[in-house]
N, C-alpha and C positions, 0 to 999 in steps of 0.2 A: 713442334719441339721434339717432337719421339724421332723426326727425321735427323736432326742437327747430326754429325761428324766431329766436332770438334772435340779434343783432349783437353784435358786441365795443364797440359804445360809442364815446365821444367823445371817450376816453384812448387805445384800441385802435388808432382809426384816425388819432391823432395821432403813437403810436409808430410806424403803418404808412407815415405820410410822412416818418416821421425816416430810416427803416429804407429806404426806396426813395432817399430825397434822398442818403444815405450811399453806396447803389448809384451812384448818380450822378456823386457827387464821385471816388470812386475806381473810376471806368469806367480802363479795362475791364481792371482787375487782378479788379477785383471779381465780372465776369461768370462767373470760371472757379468761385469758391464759392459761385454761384448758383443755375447751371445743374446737374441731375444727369441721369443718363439710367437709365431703368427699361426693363426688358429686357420685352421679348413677356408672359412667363409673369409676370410682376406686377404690382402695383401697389402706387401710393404712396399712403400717408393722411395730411393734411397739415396741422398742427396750427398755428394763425394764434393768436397768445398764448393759449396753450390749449383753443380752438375748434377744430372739425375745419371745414375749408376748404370749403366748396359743399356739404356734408355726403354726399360720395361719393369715391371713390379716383381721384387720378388715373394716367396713363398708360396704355398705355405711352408708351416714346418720351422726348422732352425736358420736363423740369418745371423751374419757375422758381421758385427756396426765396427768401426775403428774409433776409437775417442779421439775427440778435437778436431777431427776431419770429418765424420760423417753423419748427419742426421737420415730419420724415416719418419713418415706417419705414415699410419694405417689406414687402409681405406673400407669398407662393408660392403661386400660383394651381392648382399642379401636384398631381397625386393622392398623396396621401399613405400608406405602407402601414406601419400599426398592428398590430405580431405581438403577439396578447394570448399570455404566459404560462399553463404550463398548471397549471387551477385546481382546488381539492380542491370535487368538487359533491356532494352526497347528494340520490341520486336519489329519484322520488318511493316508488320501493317498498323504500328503503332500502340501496342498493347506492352504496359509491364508490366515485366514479369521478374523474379526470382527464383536463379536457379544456382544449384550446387549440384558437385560431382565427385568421384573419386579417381584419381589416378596413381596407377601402380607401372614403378620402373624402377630398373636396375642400374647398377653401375659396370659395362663391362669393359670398362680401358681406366684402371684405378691413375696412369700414369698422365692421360688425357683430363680426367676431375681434378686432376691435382693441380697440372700446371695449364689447363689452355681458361682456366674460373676460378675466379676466387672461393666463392664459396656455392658448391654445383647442386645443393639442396635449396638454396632459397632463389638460384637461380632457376630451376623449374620450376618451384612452388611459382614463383613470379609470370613466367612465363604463361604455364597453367590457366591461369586467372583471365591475363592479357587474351591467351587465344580462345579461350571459351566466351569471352564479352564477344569475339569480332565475328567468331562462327557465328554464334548463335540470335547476332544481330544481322543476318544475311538471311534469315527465316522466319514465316509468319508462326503465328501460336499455332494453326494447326498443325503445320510441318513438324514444330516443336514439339507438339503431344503426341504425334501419329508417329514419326520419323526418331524416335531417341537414338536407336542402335545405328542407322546412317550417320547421323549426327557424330557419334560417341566415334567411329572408326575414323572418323573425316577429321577430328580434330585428333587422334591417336596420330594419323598418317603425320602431320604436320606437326607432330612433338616431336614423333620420331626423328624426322628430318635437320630439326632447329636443334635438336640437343644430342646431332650425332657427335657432331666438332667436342663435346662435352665429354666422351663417352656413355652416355648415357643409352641407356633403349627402354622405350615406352613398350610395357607388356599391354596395359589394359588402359581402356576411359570409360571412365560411367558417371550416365548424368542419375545423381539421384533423386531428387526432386523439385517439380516445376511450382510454382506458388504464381495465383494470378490474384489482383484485387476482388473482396469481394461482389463489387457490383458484377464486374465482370462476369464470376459464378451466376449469378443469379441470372443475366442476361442470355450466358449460355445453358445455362436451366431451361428457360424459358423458350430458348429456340427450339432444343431437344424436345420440350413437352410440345409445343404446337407442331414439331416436323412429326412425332407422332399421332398426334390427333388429325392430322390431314392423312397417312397412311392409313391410319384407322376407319376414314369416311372411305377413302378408294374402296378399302377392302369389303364395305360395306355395303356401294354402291355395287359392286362387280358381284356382289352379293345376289342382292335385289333384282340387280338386268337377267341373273342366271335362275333364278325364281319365276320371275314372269315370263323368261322363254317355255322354263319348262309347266308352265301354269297352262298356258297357250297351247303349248304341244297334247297337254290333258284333256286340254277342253276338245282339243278337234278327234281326238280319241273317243270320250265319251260322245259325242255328238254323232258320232258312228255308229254305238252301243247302243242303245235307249236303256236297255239292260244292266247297263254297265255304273249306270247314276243311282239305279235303285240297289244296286250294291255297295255305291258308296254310302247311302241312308243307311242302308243298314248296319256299315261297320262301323260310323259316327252314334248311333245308336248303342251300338256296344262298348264304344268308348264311352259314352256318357251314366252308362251304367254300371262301369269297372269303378266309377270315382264315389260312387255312394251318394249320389245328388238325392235330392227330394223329388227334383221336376225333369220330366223325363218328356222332351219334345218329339212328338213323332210326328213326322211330316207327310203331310198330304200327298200321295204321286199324283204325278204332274198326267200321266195319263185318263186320270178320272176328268182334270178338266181338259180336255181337248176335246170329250163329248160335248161338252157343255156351248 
């Protein structure tokens, strides 16, 4: 439409001097429903017997309407935030789930909202919904909980696209929360506590093999030493005596029976 060439014609611009001469005659009663003022954050689109005016929006600031020939509405240039309701999705591996997001967009072609949709807020609210079901059903629940912010640009990209024709531009998408059936939770509970309690034996086991190397590596030390064993009685000794025991075992050295 913003391309069209065509003029209103030789009736058009005949009502357009009836329509000013009128201005004219009842000046300046006339000027107060002439004149309208558009604030910073919009702009007007201006409809000259059914034609859009210069075929771009004006203001802001003061605009000058003609009675009986020319209408406007006002468009909101301001960012707009679109809470998608949360949606029943089946994910790709078969698990549902419920999710909701928020999307933030602008309007930056007020003459394109105007004329290429009827109504270009419930057309992307609409939109929104549709393409968040089809993304998000192209992904398993991990992707979903792991992957939000890929998710969120992937489906920005392709608002972007679908609601340039609209004037529209998608600033932001956020998923804000996933919701899966309880069992589900619990199942995935459950995975997580056994996938820890199997790291927990590794760590345990790797533990133990690192114990008995170096248990081993002691023993063929001491077994060098003969010396070296009657030191360790004696420093087990002193441990047993630092605790405040009653019974206090002193060990026999092993060198007394080897006479034997």
């Amino acid at each position: 439409i913003a391309d069209r060439q065509e003029g209103i014609g030789v009736c058009g611009w005949i009502l357009v001097s009836l329509s000013f001469l009128l201005v004219l005659i009842t000046f300046p009663i006339s000027i107060w429903a002439c004149i309208k003022v558009i604030r910073e954050y919009e702009r007007a689109v201006v409809f000259r017997l059914g034609r859009i005016l210069s075929k771009k929006a004006k203001g802001p600031g003061l605009i000058l309407v003609l009675p009986c020939t020319d209408t406007f509405i006002k468009v909101d240039l301001r960012t707009v935030t679109c809470k998608i309701p949360p949606q029943e999705i089946l994910t790709k591996d078969a698990v549902t789930t419920q999710v909701d997001g928020v999307v933030y967009y602008r309007i930056h072609s007020a003459v394109s909202a105007v004329a290429n949709v009827t109504d270009v807020h419930s057309a992307t609210f609409l939109l929104s919904q549709t393409t968040l079901r089809n993304i998000l059903g192209t992904h398993s629940l991990a992707q979903l909980l792991a992957g939000r912010e890929e998710i969120a640009h992937s489906i920005q990209a392709i608002l972007d696209s679908a609601t340039e024709q609209w004037g529209i531009k998608v600033a932001r998408v956020e998923i804000k929360d996933v919701r899966i059936p309880v069992g589900m939770q619990r199942a995935m509970a459950a995975e997580a506590e056994a996938a820890q309690e199997a790291r927990a034996k590794v760590v345990a086991a790797e533990g133990e093999m690192n114990a008995s190397k170096a248990l081993k590596q002691a023993s063929m030390v001491l077994a060098e030493s003969p010396a070296g064993l009657q030191l360790r009685y004696l420093q087990t000794l002193t441990t047993l005596a630092a605790e405040n025991n009653s019974t206090i075992v002193f060990p026999l050295p092993i060198n007394m029976l080897e006479s034997l």
